[in-house]
C-alpha positions in Angstrom: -45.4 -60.9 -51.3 -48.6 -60.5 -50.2 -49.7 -57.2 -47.8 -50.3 -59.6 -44.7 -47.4 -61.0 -45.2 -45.7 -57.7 -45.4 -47.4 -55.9 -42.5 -46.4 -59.1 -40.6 -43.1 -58.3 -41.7 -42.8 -54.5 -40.6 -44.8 -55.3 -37.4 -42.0 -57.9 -35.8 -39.8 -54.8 -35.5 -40.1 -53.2 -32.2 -39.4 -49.6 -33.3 -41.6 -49.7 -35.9 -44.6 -50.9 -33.7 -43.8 -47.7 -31.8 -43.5 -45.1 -34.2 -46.6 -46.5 -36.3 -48.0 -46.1 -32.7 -47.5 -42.4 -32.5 -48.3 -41.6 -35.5 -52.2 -43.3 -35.4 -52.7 -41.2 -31.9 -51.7 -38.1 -33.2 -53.2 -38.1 -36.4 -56.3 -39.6 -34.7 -56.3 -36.4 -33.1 -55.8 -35.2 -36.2 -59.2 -36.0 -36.8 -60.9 -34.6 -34.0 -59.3 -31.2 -34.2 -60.2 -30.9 -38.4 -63.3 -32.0 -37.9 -64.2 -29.4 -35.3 -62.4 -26.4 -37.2 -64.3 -27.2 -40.4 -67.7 -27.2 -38.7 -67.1 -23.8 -37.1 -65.6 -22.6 -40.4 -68.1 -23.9 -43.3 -71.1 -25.2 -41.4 -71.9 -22.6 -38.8 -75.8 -22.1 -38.7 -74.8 -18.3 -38.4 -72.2 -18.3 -41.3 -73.0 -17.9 -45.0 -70.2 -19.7 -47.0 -69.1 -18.7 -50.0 -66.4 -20.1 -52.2 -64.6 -17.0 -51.6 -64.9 -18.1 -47.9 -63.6 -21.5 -48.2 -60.5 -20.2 -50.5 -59.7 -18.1 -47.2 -60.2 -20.5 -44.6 -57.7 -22.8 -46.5 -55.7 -20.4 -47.3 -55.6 -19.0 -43.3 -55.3 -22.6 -41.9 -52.8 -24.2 -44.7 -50.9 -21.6 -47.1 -48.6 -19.9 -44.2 -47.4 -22.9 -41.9 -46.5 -24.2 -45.4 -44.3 -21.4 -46.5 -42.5 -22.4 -43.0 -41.6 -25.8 -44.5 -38.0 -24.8 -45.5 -37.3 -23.5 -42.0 -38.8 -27.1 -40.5 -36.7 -29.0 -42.9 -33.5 -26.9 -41.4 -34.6 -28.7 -37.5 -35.7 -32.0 -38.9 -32.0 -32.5 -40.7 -30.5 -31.5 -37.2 -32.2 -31.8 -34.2 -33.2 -35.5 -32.8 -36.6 -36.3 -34.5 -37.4 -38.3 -31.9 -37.3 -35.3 -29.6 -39.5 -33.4 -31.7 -42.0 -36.2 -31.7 -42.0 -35.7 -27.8 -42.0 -32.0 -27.6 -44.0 -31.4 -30.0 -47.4 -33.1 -29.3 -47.2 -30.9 -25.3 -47.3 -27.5 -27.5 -49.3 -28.5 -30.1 -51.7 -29.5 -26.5 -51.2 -26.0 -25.0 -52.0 -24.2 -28.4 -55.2 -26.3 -28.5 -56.1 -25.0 -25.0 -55.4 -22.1 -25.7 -58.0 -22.2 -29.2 -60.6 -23.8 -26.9 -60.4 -21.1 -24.6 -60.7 -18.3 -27.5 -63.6 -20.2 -28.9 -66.2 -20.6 -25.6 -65.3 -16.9 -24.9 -66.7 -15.8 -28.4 -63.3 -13.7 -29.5 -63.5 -12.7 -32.9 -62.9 -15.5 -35.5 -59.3 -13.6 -36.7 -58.0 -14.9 -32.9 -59.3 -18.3 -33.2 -57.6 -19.0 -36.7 -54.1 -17.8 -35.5 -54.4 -20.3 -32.6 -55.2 -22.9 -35.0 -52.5 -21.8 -37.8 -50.4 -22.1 -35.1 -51.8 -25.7 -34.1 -51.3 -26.4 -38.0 -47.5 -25.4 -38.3 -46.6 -27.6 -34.8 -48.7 -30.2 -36.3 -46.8 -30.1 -40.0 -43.7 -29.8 -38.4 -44.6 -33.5 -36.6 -45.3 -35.0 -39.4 -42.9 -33.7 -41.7 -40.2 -35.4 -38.8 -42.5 -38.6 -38.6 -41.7 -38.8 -42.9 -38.1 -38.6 -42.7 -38.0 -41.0 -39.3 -39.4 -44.0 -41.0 -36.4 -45.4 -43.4 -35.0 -45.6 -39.4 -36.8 -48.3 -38.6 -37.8 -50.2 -41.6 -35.1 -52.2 -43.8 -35.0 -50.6 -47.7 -36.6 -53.4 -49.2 -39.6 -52.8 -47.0 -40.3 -49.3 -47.5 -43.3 -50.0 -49.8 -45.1 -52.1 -47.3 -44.5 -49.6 -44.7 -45.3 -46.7 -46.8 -48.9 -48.3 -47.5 -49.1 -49.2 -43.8 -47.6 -46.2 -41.8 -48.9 -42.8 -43.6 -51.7 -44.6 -45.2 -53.2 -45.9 -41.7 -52.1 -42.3 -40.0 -54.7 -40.8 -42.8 -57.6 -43.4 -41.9 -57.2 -42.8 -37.9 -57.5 -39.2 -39.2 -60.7 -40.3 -40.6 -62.1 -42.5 -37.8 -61.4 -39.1 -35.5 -63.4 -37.1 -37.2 -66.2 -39.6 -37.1 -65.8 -39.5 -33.3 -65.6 -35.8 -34.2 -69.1 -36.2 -35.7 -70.7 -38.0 -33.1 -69.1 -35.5 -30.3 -70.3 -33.0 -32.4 -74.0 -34.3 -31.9 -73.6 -34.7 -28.1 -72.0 -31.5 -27.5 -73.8 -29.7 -29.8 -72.4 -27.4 -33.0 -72.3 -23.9 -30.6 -69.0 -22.7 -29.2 -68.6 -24.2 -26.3 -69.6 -27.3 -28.3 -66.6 -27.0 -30.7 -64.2 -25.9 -27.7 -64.8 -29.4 -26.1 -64.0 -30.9 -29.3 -60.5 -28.9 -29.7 -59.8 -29.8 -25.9 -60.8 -33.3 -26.3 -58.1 -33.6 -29.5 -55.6 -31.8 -27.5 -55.6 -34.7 -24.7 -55.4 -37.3 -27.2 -52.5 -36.0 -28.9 -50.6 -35.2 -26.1 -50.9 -39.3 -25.9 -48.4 -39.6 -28.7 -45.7 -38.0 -26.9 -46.2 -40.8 -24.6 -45.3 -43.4 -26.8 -42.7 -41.5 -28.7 -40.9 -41.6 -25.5 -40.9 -45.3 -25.0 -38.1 -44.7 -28.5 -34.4 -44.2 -28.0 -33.3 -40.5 -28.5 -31.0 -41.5 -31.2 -32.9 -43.7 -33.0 -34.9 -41.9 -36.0 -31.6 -39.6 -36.7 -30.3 -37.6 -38.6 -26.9 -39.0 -38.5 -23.9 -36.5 -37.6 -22.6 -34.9 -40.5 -19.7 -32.8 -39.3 -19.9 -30.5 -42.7 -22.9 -29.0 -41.7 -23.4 -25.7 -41.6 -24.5 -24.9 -37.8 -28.1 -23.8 -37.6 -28.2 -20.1 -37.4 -25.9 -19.8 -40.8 -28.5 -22.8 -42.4 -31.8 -20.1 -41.3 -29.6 -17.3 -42.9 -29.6 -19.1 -45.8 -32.7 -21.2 -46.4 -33.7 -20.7 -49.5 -30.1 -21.8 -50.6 -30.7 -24.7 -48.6 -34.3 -24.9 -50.1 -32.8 -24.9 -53.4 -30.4 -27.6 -52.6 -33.0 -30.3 -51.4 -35.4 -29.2 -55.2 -31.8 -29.7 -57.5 -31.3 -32.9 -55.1 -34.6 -34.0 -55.9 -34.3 -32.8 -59.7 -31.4 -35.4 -60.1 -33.8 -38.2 -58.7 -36.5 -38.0 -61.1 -38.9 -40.3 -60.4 -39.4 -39.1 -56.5 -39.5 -35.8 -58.2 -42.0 -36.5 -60.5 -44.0 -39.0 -58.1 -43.8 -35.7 -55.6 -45.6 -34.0 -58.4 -48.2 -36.1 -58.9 -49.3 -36.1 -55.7 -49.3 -32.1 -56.0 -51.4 -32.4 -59.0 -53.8 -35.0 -57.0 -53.6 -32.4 -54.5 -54.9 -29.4 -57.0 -57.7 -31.0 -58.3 -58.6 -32.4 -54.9 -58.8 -29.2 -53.5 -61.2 -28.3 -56.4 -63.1 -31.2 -55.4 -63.3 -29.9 -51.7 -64.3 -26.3 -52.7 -66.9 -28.0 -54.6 -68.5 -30.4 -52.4 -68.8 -27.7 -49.4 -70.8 -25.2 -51.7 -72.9 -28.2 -53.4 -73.8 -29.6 -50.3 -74.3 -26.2 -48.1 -76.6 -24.5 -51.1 -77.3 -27.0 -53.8 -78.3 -30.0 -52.3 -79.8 -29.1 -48.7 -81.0 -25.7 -49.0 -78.6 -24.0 -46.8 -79.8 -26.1 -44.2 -75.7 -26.2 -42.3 -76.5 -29.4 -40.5 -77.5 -31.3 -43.3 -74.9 -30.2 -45.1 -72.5 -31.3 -42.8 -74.0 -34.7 -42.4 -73.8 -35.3 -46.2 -69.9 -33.5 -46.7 -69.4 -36.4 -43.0 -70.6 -39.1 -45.8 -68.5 -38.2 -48.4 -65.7 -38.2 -45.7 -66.4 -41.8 -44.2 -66.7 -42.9 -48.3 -62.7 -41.3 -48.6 -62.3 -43.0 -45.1 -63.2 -46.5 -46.8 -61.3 -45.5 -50.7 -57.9 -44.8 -48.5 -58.0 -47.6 -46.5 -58.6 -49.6 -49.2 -55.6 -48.2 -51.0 -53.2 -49.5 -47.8 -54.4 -53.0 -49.0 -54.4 -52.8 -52.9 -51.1 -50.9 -53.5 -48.3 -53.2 -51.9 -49.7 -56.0 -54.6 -50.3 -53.6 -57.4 -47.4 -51.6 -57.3 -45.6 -55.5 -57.3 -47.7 -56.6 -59.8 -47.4 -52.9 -62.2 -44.3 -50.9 -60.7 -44.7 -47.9 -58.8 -44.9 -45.9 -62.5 -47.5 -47.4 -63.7 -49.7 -47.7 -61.0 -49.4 -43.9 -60.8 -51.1 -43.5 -63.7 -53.2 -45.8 -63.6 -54.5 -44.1 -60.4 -54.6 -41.1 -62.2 -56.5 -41.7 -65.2 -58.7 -43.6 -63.4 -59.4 -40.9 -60.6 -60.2 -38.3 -63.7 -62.5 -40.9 -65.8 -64.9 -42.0 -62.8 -64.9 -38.1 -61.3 -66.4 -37.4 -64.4 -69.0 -40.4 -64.6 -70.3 -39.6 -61.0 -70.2 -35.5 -60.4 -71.1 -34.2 -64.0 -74.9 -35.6 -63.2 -75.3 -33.6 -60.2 -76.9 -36.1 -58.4 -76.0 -36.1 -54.3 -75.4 -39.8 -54.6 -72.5 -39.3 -56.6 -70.4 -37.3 -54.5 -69.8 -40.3 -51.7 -69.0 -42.5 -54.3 -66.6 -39.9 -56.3 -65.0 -39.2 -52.8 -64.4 -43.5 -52.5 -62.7 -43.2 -55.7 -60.5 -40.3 -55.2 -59.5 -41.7 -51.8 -58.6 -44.6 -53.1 -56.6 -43.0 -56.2 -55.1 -40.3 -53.8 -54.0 -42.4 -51.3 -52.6 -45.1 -54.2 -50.3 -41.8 -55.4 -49.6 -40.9 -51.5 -47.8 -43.8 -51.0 -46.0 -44.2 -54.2 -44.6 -40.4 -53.6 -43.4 -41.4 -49.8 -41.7 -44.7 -51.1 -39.6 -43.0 -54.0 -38.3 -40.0 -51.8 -37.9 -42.4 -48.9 -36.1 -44.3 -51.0 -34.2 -42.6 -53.3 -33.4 -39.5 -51.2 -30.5 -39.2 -48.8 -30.8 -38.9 -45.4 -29.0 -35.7 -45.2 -31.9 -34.4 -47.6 -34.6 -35.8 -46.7 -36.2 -33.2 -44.3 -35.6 -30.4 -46.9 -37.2 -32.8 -49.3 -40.3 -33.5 -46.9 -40.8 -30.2 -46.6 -40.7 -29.1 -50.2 -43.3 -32.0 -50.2 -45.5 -30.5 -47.5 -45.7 -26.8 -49.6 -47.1 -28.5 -52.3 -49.4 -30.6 -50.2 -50.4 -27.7 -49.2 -50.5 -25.0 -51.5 -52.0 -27.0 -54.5 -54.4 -27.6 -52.4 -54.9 -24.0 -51.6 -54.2 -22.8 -54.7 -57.3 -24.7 -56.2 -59.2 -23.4 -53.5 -58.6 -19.9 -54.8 -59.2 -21.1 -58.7 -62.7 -22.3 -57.5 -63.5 -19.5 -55.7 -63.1 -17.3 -59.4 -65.3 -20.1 -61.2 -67.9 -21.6 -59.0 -71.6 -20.1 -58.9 -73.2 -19.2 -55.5 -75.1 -22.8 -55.3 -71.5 -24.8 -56.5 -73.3 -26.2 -59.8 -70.1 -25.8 -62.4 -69.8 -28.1 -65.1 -66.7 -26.0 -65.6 -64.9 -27.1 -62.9 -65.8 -30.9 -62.9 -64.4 -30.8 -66.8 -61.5 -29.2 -65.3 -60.8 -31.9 -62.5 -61.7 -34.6 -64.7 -59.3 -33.7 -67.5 -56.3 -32.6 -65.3 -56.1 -36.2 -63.9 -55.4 -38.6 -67.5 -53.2 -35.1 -68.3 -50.8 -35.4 -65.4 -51.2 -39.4 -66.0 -49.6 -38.4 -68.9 -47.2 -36.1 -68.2 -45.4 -38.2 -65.1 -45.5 -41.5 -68.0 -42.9 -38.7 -69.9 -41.1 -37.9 -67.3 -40.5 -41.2 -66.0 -39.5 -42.9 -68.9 -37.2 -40.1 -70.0 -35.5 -41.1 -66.6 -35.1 -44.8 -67.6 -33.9 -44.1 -70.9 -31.2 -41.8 -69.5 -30.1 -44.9 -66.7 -29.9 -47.0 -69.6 
């Protein structure tokens, strides 16, 4: 069936309508928000960045909200998620205040990160419930549509936000008070989604009462036990687990790329000129923009057309072979382009990973399993970070590190082909 068809399809249902609702305001706030915390971070005109510097601002903004994900998957398997998807966005509004405030007063930048780690872990705890919400209000055979039109069209609102966060950007100008307006601006907005995650019944998006389940407290005393549960539930569905993993391994080498692209374009390319540099890392950001939401159109036929295994890899080895064709020159054109490509592969992955544990998964799981999912998200991502930081030079030029990206792609290609049809030959 084709994807109009199938977005026709997700669209009659009401509930649906209003989740997908929610999550396009909030992670159009997203936008906003990332948008002005990367300018203040990596394209200060006062700041100097170095890769060491961008492998700590990750790793302050992502690395310890995602260590939290067991605890979040204890909530999402208990409380109502359509609750949290009220509460949440009226804290995550107050903590954006609050970041705004610290910001046009000039506190030192150690204040202003907490408030945004702390924006970050409401934020992650959002979307992890938003994840295991969905198979709620979509029947099973539609998951794949509404995996390429749910998350996928959550991560391009993200992107058209932070082209609004651009443009803001230029109108209030890139000083403090400047970025503050931008954090209170996203705050608003995402206290919007609340809104329309009220408009859902509280029972709706689950979890369903289990009357074996441990009581919360004695689930917090034991979360890593728990944590270990949802990874051996996951181990015995192996294709979720190894999908999951490829879109870890995406995640590794994509955080390379990002490590990357800052220095290139801060040093390489413009200079150090911080506004220039931030109007060529904003084109390479609209080209990812365009790659992903091209992927929420391509992957319901492809994955009909190839499987969800085989479009994997194709994605993969595709995303490695063009990275390499269009950063190795050095050439600034090249970068837009390579960020199209990997948008479109990532993206691809993205929602072949949300279908299989959405689909294979049970309910009872699949918060634990979201929120193994958001540590890697997360800490791949941070972890490459770090890698770059050891091997890029001051001006970002490493032929190192592109050989790395562009052979780790075809090699996890390869690896999730094993895996995967080790799994088939033990089914038959």
């Amino acid at each position: 069936m084709s994807f109009v068809a199938d977005l026709r399809v997700v669209l009659r249902g009401r509930d649906f309508r209003r989740l997908f609702s929610t999550r396009l305001v909030s992670q159009f706030s997203d936008g906003i928000f990332q948008f002005g915390v990367t300018g203040f971070a990596f394209f200060s005109p006062e700041s100097q960045t170095t890769a060491l510097e961008v492998a700590a601002g990750l790793a302050v903004l992502l690395l310890p909200y995602s260590v939290l994900g067991p605890f979040v998957g204890v909530f999402i398997d208990r409380w109502s998620r359509r609750q949290i998807l009220v509460v949440a966005p009226f804290i995550r509004g107050v903590l954006l205040l609050l970041a705004a405030g610290l910001v046009a007063a000039d506190v030192p930048d150690a204040w202003f990160y907490g408030a945004a780690l702390a924006v970050l872990g409401v934020n992650r705890f959002f979307l992890a419930a938003l994840g295991a919400s969905l198979p709620h209000v979509v029947p099973p055979e539609r998951l794949i549509a509404a995996n390429a039109v749910v998350p996928t069209s959550g991560t391009v609102a993200t992107f058209v936000g932070a082209g609004l966060g651009f443009l803001l950007r230029e109108i209030f100008g890139g000083s403090d008070p400047g970025v503050a307006l931008l954090l209170v601006t996203s705050g608003v907005v995402f206290a919007l989604s609340a809104l329309v995650a009220r408009t859902m019944d509280r029972q709706l998006l689950g979890p369903w009462p289990d009357p074996n389940r441990p009581q919360a407290r004695q689930a917090l005393r034991n979360v890593v036990t728990g944590l270990a549960d949802g990874a051996r539930h996951l181990v015995g569905h192996r294709v979720a687990a190894a999908t999951m993993g490829a879109m870890a391994t995406h995640r590794f080498l994509f955080g390379m790329c990002t490590a990357l692209g800052i220095i290139l374009y801060r040093y390489y390319f413009t200079d150090g000129d911080a506004d220039a540099a931030l109007r060529g890392i904003g084109l390479v950001v609209v080209a990812a923009g365009i790659g992903t939401a091209l992927a929420v159109v391509i992957t319901p036929y492809t994955t009909e057309r190839f499987g969800i295994e085989r479009w994997v890899q194709i994605a993969l080895v595709a995303a490695g072979v063009l990275t390499a064709a269009l950063v190795l020159p050095f050439q600034e054109w090249g970068l837009p382009v390579a960020g199209f490509v990997l948008g479109l592969a990532g993206q691809s992955v993205k929602i072949c990973a949300d279908t299989t544990v959405q689909r294979d998964v049970e309910d009872i799981y699949r918060g634990r399993a979201f929120s193994i999912y958001d540590m890697l998200f997360n800490g791949m991502y941070v972890l490459a970070a770090a890698l770059s930081a050891a091997i890029l030079p001051p001006d970002g030029k490493s032929y190192v590190a592109v050989v790395i990206i562009s052979l780790g792609y075809p090699v996890a290609a390869l690896a999730y082909r094993m895996i995967t049809a080790r799994s088939r030959t033990e089914v038959v």
